[in-house]
N, C-alpha and C positions, 0 to 999 in steps of 0.2 A: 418490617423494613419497607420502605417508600419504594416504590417503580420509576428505575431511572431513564432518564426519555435518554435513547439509543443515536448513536454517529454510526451511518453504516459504510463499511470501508470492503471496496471490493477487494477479490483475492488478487485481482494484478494490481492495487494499488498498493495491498499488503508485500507483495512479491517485490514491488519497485524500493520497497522502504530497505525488505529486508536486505537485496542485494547494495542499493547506495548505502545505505548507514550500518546496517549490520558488518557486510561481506566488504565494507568499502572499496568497490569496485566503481571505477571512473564510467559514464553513463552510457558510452558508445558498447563498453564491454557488455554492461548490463544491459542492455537494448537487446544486443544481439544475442544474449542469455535466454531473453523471453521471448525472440523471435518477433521483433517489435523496431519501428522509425526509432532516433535518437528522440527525433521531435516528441514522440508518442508518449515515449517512457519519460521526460521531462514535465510533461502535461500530467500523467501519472503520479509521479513522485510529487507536484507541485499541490494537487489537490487532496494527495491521501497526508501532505504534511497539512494542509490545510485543517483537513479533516480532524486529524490527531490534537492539534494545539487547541483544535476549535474543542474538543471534546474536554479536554485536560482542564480549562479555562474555567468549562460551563458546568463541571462535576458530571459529566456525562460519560453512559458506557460505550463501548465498541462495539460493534458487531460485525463480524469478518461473514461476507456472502455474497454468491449471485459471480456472474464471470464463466468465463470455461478456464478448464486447468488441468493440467495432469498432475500428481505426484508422483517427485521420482525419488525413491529409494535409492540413498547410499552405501 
């Protein structure tokens, strides 16, 4: 199997996907979810969809890393 050159997506851009598109939550909610500007998390979501289409396009993998983050157990 070939070695696929990597799209790396941090965990607050993954975070920002999953709350707008996942959780469909309007951005100001989602902002204030991650303790984050509206502006911020739009800059966010803007570049990890970037990232995403960019990756889907070029047959490239993901790599989800790097960021600070807690998880929290529901």
């Amino acid at each position: 199997m070939r070695k696929l050159k990597e799209t790396i997506l941090s965990y607050s851009e993954l975070e920002a996907i999953r709350l707008k598109d996942l959780e469909g939550l309007e951005q100001i909610k989602a902002a204030k979810k991650m303790g984050i500007s509206q502006p911020t998390f739009n800059r966010l979501l803007r570049l990890a969809r970037k990232k995403i289409s960019t990756a889907i396009i070029n047959g490239q993998a993901i790599r989800v890393e790097g960021g600070n983050y807690k998880i929290i157990k529901r």
